[in-house]
VOROTOR-831850 format. One record per residue (C-alpha): residue number from 1; residue in one letter; z, y negated, x. Coordinates in steps of 0.1 Angstrom, whole numbers. Layout:
VOROTOR-831850
   num   residu       w       v       u
   NUM        a       Z       Y       X
...
//
This chain:
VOROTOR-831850
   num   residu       w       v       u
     1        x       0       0       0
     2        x     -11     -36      18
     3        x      18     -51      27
     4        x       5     -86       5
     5        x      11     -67     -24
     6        x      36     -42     -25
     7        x      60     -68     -39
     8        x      30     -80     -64
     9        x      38     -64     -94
    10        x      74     -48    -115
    11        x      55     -12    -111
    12        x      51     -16     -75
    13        x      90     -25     -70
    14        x     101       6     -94
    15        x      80      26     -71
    16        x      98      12     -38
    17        x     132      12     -60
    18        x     125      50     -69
    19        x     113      60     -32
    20        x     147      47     -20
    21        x     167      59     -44
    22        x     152      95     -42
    23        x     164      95      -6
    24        x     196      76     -12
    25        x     202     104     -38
    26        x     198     136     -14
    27        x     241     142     -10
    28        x     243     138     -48
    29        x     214     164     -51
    30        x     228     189     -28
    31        x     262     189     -48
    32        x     240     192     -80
    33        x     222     224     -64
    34        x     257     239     -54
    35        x     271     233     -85
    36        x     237     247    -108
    37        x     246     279     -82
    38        x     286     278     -94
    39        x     278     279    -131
    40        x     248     311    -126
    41        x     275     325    -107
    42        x     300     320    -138
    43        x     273     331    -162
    44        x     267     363    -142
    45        x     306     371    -143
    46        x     305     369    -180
    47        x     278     389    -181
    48        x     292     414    -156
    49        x     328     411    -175
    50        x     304     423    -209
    51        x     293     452    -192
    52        x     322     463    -180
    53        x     336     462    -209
    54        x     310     486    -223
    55        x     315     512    -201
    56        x     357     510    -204
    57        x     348     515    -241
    58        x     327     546    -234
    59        x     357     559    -209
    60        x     386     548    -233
    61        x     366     572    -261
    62        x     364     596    -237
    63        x     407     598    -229
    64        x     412     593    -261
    65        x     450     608    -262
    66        x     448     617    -300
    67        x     406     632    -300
    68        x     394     648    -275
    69        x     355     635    -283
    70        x     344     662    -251
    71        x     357     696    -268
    72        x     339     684    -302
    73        x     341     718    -326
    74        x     315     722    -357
    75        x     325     743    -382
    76        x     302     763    -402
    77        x     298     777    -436
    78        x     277     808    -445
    79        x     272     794    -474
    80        x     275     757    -482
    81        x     266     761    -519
    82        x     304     777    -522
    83        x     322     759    -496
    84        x     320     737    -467
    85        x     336     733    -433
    86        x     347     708    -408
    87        x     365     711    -372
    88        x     383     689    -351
    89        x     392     694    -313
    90        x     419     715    -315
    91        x     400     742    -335
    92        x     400     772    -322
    93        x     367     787    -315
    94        x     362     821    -335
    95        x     349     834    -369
    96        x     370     833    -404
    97        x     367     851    -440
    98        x     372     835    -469
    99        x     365     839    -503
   100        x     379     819    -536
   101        x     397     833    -566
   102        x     398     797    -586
   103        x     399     762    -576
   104        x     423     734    -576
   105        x     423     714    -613
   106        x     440     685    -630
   107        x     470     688    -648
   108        x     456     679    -684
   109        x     479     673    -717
   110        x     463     668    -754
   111        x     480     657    -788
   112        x     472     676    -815
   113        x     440     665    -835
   114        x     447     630    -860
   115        x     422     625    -891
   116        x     414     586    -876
   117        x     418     570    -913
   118        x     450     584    -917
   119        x     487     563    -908
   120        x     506     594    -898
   121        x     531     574    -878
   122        x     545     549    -904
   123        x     583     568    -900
   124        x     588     552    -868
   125        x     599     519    -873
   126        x     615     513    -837
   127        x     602     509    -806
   128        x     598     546    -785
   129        x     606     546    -751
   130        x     596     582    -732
   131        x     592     590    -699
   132        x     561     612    -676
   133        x     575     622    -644
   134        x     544     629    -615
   135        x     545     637    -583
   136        x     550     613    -553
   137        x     556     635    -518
   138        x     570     620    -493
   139        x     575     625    -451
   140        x     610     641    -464
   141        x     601     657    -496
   142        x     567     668    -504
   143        x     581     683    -535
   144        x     596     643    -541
   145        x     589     632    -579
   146        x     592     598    -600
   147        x     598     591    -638
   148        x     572     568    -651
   149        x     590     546    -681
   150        x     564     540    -710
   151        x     579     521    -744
   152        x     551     517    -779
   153        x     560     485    -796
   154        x     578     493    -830
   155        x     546     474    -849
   156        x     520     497    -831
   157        x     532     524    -859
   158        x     520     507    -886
   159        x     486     511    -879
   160        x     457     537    -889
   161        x     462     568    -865
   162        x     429     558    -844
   163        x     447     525    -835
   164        x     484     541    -827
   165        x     468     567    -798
   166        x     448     539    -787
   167        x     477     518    -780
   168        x     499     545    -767
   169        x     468     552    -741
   170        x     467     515    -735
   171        x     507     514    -730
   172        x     506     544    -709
   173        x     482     536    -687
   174        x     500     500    -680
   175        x     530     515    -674
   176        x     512     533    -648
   177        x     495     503    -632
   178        x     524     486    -630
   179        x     542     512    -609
   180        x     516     516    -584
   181        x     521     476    -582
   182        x     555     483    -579
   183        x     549     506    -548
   184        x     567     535    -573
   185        x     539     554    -568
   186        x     503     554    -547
   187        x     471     547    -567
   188        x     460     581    -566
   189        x     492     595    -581
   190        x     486     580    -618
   191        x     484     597    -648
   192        x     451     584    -672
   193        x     452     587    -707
   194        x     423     584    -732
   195        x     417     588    -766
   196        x     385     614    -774
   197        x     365     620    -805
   198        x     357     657    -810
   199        x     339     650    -841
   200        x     335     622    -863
   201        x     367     614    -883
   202        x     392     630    -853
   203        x     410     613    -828
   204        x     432     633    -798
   205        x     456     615    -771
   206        x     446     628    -738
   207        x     466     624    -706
   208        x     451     641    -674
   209        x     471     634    -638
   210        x     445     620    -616
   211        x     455     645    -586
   212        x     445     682    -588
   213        x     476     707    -582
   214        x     508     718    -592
   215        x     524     695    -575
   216        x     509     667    -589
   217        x     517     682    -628
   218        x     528     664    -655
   219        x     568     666    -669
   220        x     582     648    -697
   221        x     618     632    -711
   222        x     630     641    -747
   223        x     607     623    -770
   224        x     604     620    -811
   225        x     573     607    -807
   226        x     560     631    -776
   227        x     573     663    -798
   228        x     553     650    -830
   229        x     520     641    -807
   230        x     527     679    -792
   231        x     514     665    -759
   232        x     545     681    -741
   233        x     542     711    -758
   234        x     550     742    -736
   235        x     518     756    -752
   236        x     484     763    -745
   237        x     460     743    -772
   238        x     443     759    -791
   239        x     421     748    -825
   240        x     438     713    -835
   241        x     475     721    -818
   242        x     484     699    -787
   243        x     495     713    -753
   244        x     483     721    -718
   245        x     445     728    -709
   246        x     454     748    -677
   247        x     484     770    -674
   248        x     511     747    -653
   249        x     536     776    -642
   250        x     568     776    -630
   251        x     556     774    -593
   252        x     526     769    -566
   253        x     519     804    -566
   254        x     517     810    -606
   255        x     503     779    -613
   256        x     466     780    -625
   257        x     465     743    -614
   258        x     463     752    -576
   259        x     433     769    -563
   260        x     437     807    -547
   261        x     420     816    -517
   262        x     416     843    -496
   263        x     419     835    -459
   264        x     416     863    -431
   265        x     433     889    -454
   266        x     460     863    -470
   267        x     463     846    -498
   268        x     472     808    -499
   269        x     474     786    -528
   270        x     469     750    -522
   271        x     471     719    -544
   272        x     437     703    -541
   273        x     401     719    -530
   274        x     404     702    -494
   275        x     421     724    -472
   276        x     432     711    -440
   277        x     464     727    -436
   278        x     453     765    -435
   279        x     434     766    -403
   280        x     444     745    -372
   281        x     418     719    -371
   282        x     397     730    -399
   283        x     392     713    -430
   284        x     376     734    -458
   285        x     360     719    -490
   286        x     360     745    -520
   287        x     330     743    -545
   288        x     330     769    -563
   289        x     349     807    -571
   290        x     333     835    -548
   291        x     342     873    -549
   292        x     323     882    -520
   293        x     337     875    -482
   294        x     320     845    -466
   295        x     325     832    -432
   296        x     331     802    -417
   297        x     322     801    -381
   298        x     340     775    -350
   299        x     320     768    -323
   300        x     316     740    -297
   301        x     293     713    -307
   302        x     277     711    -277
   303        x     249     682    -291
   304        x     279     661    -296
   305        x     293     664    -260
   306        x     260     657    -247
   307        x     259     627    -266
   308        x     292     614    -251
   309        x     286     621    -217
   310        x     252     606    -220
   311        x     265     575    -238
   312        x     292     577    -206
   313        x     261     576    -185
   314        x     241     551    -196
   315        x     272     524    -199
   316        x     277     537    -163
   317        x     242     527    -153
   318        x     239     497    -172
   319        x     264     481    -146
   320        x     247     497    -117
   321        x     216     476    -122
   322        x     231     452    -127
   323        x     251     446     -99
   324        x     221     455     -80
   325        x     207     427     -94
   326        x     230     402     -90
   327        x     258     414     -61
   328        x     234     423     -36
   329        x     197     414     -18
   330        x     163     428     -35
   331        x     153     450      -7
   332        x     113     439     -16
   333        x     118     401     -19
   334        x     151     399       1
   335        x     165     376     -24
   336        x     204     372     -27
   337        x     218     377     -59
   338        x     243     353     -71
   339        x     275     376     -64
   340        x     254     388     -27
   341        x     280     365      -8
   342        x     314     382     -24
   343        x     330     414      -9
   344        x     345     422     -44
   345        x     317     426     -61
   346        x     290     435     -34
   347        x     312     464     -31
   348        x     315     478     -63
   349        x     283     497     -64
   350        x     296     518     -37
   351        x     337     518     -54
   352        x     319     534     -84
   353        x     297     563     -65
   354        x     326     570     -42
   355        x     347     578     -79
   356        x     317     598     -97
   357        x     309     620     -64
   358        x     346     625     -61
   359        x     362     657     -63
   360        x     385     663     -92
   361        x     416     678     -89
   362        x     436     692    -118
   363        x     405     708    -134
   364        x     408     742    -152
   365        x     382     758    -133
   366        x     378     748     -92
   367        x     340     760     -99
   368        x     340     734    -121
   369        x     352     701    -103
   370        x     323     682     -95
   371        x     301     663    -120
   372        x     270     681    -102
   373        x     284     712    -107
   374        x     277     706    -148
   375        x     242     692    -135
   376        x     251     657    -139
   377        x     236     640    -108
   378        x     226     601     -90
   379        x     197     593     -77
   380        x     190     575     -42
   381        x     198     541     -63
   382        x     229     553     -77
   383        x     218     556    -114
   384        x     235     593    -130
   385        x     217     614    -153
   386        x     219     649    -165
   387        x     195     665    -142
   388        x     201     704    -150
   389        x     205     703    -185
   390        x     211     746    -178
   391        x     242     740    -161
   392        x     259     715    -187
   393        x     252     737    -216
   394        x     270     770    -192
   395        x     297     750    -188
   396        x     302     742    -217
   397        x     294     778    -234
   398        x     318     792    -210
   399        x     348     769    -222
   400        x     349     734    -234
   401        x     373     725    -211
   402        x     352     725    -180
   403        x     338     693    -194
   404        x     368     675    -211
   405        x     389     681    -177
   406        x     362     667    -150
   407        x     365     633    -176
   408        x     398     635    -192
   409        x     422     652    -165
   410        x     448     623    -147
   411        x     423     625    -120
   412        x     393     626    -141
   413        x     360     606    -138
   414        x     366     586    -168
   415        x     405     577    -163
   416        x     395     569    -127
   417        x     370     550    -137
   418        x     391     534    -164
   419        x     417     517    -138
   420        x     393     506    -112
   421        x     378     485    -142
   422        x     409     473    -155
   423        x     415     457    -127
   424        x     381     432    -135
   425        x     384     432    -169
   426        x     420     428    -182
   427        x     437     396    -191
   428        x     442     376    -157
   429        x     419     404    -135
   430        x     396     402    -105
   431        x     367     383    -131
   432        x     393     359    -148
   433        x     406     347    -113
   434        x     370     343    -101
   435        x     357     326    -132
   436        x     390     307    -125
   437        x     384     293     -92
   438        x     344     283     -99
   439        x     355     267    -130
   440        x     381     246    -104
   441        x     350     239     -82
   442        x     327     227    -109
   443        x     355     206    -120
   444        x     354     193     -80
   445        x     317     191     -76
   446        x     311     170    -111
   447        x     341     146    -101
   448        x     321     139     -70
   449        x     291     135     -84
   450        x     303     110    -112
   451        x     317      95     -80
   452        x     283      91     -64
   453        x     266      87     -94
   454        x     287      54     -97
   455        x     279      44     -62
   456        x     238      52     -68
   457        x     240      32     -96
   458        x     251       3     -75
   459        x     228      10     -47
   460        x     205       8     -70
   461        x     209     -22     -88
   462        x     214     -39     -55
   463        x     179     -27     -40
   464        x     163     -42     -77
   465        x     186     -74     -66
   466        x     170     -71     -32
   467        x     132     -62     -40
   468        x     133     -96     -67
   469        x     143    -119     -38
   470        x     118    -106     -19
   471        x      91    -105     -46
   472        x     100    -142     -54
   473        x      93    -152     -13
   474        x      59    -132     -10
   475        x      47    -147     -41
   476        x      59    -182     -23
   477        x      41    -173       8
   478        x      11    -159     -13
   479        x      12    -197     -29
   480        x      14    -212       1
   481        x     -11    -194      20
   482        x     -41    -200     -11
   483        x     -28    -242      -7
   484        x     -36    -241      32
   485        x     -68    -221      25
   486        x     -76    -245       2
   487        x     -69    -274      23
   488        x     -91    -264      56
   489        x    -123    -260      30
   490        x    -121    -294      18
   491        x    -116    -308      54
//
């Protein structure tokens, strides 16, 4: 730019004001580099934190203390039409017969049959109180029961029969809401009542106890009104009397209301159709009465397991990449990853391979105390994967333990795993006290930089200041110079 007129114009003093400034602005910029580098590195712990946090998830599933997701059991039925089967952990691996005499039902009550049109209940001319008693089983007593208090408003009686049993039903079945409000008794422990219709002109009171099962049956205090409805009437109904559907009994074992089964050569009588209680670890679902012997059939789910430790694995080698991303130098471009420069964290790639090519002691089997030795092996890079799918599924055909221990013994792959994390990702942990110091250098580096910015801003209003004054004298000099000019032509 000629030197005449570099101060000639505003644009031509921005320019020199920018050009300065851009070299003025080169410690300011530097700080602004460091502290763009303090923040990725503060993302990438987030990040890192994250996928830690994955993986302790997959490894606190997998030392579960109360399911034991690596010795997974299935149960199956040999024929789900009649019955179906479920298996927890602690199952026991084996075959079982079983076959039904009757299922669980409901303990149901009926009145005896009213004409609807007629006022049968005009004598009672105060109000009736009665009680139900159901079952409530409790942590102390599973045989514990509760009376239910249920009183019909003296002015209810007055009314055609239709409208009485309707508002005993209705009064009954408040009663009942109000003690589960009441925390008397759980929601599942009611008793509903209903009024049915057999045929036009009929009415019946119907109470039915929402649980199946003797022990969930049906008693009843001295009642006028209960004894002329016949609902508690130690009968079976039959034609228009009142009385029990199913036979109650005096007992679990003569009651018709519990189902009968026939499990490995005994016979069990339970209150409700799901049957957890018979088999360790087993639940069994009845559907329907069978004669002939069925089976059920425990075995290891080894789909399941596979699923685990493949979840395990890929949580695992989510983190390697990327700490081979970010904590340490791309062998091809030889760029540093943001964590490249910290021990800690460079480091970990090689803390986790030492713990999953560890030898575990406390196993069940020492044939069995190596992840390869269930084919699960890493690769030059480090990632794991189950390379010999063979051995996995021998190990864990010969006993599901040979699995669960090499993950869930005390020194076990995933509880190792699960402390060296901890130590990163727990409250006040390796990450936290990192993210903690950069966040005390960005707070440094952007006080200094305000500080600078302050200064630059002042630099560069006094180089504007500066540039005007000498604007102002070349266009003097300029003015001067065209006078003289001027002056020696004329001459």
């Amino acid at each position: 730019m000629d030197i005449t007129s570099i101060y000639g114009s505003r644009d031509s003093v921005e320019y020199l004001v920018a050009q300065m400034m851009r070299l003025e602005s080169r410690s300011r910029d530097r700080l602004l580099d460091k502290m763009d580098s303090l923040n990725e590195r503060k993302k990438v712990l987030t990040e890192l934190h994250s996928k830690l946090s994955s993986l302790k998830s997959r490894v606190d599933r997998m030392t579960d203390a109360l399911t034991n997701y690596l010795a997974v059991k299935e149960a199956t039925s040999s024929n789900t039409e009649k019955f179906t089967a479920t298996a927890s952990s602690t199952a026991k691996l084996g075959n079982h017969s079983l076959s039904v005499e009757r299922l669980a039902v409901s303990d149901t009550r009926v009145s005896k049959q009213y004409n609807t049109s007629d006022s049968s209940f005009t004598s009672y001319t105060t109000d009736q109180t009665f009680t139900i008693e159901v079952g409530h089983p409790t942590d102390d007593d599973p045989d514990n029961r509760v009376s239910i208090e249920v009183t019909i408003s003296s002015d209810v009686f007055t009314q055609t029969n239709d409208q009485v049993l309707q508002d005993i039903a209705e009064a009954i079945n408040s009663a009942m809401s109000q003690a589960v409000a009441d925390e008397i008794i759980d929601s599942d422990e009611v008793v509903n009542a209903t009024v049915v219709n057999e045929e036009s002109g009929t009415a019946r009171l119907i109470l039915r106890s929402n649980n199946t099962g003797y022990s969930y049956r049906m008693d009843f205090g001295t009642s006028t009104l209960l004894d002329d409805l016949e609902i508690n009437a130690a009968v079976q109904t039959t034609g228009t009397s009142g009385g029990y559907v199913t036979y109650v009994g005096t007992g679990p074992t003569d009651s018709q209301l519990n189902s009968k089964f026939t499990l490995d050569g005994l016979i069990f009588y339970r209150d409700s159709n799901t049957v957890s209680d018979a088999l360790d670890g087993i639940t069994i679902r009845l559907l329907d009465v069978f004669s002939t012997t069925e089976t059920i059939t425990v075995s290891s789910d080894e789909e399941a397991v596979k699923n685990e430790v493949q979840s395990f694995i890929n949580a695992y080698n989510e983190v390697i990449r990327y700490l081979r991303e970010k904590a340490q130098i791309n062998s091809d471009s030889y760029e540093r990853g943001p964590l490249a420069d910290d021990l800690v964290y460079r480091d970990m790639i090689l803390d986790l391979r030492d713990i999953v090519s560890s030898e575990v002691a406390g196993t069940l089997s020492t044939d069995y105390n190596k992840l390869f030795q269930i084919g699960i092996e890493a690769d030059d890079d480090g990632y794991l994967s189950i390379i010999d799918m063979e051995k996995f599924t021998e190990a864990l055909e010969a006993n599901p333990r040979y699995v669960s221990d090499l993950f869930r013994s005390d020194n076990g792959i995933a509880n190792q795993i699960k402390d060296y994390i901890d130590d990163f990702v727990q409250a006040g942990g390796k990450i936290s006290k990192s993210k903690e110091n950069l966040k005390s250098q960005i707070q440094d580096l952007n006080d200094r930089i305000d500080f600078m910015n302050d200064i630059l801003a002042k630099k560069e209003q006094q180089l504007r200041d500066q540039f005007a004054k000498l604007q102002e004298t070349m266009i003097l000099l300029q003015n001067q110079q065209s006078f003289y000019s001027s002056f020696i032509t004329m001459m």
